[in-house]
C-alpha positions in Angstrom: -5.1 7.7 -62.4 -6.1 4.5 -61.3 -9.3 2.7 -62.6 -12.2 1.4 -60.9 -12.7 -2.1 -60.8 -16.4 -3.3 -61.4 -17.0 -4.0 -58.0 -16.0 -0.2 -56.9 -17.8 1.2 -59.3 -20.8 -0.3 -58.1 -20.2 0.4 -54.7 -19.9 4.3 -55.3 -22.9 4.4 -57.0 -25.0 2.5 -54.7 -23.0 5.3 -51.9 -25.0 8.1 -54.1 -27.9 6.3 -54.0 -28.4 6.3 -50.1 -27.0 9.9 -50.0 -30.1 10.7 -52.3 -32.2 8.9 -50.3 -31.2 10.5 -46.5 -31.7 13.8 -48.5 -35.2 12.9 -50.0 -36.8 11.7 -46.3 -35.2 14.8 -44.6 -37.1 16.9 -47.0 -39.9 14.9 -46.8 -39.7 15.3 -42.7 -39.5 18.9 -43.2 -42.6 19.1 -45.6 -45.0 17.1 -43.0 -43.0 18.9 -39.9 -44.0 22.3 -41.3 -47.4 21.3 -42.0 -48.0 19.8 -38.4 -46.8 23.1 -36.9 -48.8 25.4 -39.4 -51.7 23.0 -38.3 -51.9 23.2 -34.6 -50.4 26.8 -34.8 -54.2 27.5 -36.6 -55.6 24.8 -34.2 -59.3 26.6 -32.7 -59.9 26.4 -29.3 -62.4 24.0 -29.1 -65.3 23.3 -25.9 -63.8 20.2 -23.5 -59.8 21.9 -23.4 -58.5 23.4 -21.1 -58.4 26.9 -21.7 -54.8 28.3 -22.6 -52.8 30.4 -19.5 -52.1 34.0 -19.9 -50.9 36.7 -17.5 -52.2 40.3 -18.2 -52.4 43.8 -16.4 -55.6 45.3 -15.9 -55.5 49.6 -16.7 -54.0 50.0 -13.1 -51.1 47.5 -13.5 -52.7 44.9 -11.1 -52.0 41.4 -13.1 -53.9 38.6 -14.0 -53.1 35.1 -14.3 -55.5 32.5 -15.7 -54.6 29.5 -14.2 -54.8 31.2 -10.4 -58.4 31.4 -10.9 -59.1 27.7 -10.7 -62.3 27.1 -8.6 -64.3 29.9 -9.7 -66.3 30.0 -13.2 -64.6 33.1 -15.6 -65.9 34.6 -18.5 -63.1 35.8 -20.8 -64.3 38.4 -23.3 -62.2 39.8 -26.1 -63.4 43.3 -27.6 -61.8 46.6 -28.9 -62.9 49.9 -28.8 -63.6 50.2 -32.5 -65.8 47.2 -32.4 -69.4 48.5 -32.2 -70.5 45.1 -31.5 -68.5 44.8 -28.7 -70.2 47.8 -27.4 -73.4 47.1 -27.8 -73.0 43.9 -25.8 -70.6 45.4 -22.6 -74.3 46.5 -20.9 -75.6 43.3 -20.7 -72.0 41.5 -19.6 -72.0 44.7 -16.8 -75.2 43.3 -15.7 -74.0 39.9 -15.3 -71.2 40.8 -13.5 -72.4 43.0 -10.9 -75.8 39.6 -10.1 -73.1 37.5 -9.6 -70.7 39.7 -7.3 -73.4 41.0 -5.7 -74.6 37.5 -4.9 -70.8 36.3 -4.4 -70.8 34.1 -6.8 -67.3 32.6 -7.2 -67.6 33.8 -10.7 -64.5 36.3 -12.8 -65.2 38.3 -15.6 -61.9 39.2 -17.7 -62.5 41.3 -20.8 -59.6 41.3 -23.0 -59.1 44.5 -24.8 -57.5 43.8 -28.4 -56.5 47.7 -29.2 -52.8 47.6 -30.3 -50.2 50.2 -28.8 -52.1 53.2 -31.5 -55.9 52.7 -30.1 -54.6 51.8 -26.1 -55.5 55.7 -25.1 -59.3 55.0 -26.1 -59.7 52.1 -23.8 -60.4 54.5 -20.7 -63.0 56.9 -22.2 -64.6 54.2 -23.5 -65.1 51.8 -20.5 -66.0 55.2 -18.5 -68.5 55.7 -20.6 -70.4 52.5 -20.3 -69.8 52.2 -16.3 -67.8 49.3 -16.7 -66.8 47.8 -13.2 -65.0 44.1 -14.7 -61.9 43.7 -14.7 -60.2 45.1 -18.5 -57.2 43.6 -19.1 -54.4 45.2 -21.7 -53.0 42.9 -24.8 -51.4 45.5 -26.7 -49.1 42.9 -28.5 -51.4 40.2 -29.1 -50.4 37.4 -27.2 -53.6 36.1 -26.5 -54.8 36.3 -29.8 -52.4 34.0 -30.8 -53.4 31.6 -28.3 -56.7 31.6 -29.0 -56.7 31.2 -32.2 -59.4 34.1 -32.2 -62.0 34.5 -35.2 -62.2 38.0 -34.6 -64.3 40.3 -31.9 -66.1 39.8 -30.1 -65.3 36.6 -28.8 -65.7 34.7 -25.4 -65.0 31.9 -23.4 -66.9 30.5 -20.1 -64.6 28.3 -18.1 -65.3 26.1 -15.6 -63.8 25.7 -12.1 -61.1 23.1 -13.8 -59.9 25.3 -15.9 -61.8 23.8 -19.1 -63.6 25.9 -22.3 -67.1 24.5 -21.8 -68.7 27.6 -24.1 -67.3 29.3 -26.7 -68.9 32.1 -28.6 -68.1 33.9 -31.6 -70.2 37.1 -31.9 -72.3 39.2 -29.4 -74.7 38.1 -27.1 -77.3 39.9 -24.7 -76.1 38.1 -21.4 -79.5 39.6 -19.6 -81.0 36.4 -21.3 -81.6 32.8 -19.7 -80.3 31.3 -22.7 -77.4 33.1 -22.4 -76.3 32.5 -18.8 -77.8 29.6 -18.9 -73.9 27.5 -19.1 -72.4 30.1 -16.6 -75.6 29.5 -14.0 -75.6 25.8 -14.4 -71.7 26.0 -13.2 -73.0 28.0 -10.2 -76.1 26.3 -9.5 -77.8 29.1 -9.8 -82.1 28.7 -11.0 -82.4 30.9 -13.7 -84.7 33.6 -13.1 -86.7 36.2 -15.4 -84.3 39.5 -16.5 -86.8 41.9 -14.2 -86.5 39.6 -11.5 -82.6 40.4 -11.8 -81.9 43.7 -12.1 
């Protein structure tokens, strides 16, 4: 077998050397490449974006799309029906809903239901029983939850006539309230006016 001369020698070694090297910043690009993706896959969504699209059905099979809604102000809700917090604040979102469309406010109200494929035969008893008239859309699968990044329920979104999250808010709320309504009646320009004087 014939030997290496000096000048081979080196040259095969410095040929490992950049092999070890290509390997090490590959690695190194997958390392920072997962964490980027593990990052903005966690990513909130935060007041000032716009508000990520979704299509859904509704409990009749009538769909809807996010984005088509541009030009009116929507209020996106998420609940389940074994969140008691959720239903303790549908009343006062049923309220809202029916001043604005009475008024014909250019206003939406989706309300996300979050019951997987198990709970999905409760969703109709339980929006009966609270008179419910908005617009309940299905996401058995979770595919807005992943969007949204969502904290948990109940959680909702008012969205401007762009299309942009300009109130987020994690937890119940009594929507009967000025404070409240006060983002989604700004939008409007709607003058706030006393709960009696809006029922």
């Amino acid at each position: 077998m014939p030997e290496l001369t000096l000048e081979e020698e080196n040259r095969d070694k410095g040929g490992g050397k950049s092999t070890a090297i290509i390997i090490a910043i590959v690695i190194l690009a997958g390392i920072i490449g997962a964490v980027w993706l593990k990052s903005s896959k966690y990513a909130p969504v935060i007041v000032g974006s716009t508000a990520p699209d979704f299509t859904l059905q509704d409990m009749s099979g009538k769909e809807y799309t996010l984005s088509s809604l541009k030009g009116k102000v929507v209020f996106v809700n998420f609940w389940a029906t074994w969140c008691k917090s959720c239903k303790d604040e549908m009343p006062s979102m049923q309220t809202l809903y029916a001043y604005l469309k009475d008024r014909n406010m250019p206003f939406e109200m989706l309300a996300i239901s979050m019951d997987r494929v198990t709970t999905q035969k409760e969703i109709d008893p339980f929006v009966r029983s609270l008179g419910i008239t908005f617009p309940i859309l299905l996401d058995p699968w979770g595919k807005t939850d992943g969007k949204y990044k969502l904290t948990g329920v109940p959680e909702s979104y008012i969205i401007d006539q762009e299309g942009r999250v300009v109130e987020k808010i994690i937890g119940p709320r009594d929507w009967t309230t000025i404070n409240a309504v006060e983002k989604i009646f700004g939008l409007l320009n709607i003058q706030p006016q006393p709960q009696a004087e809006r029922s």
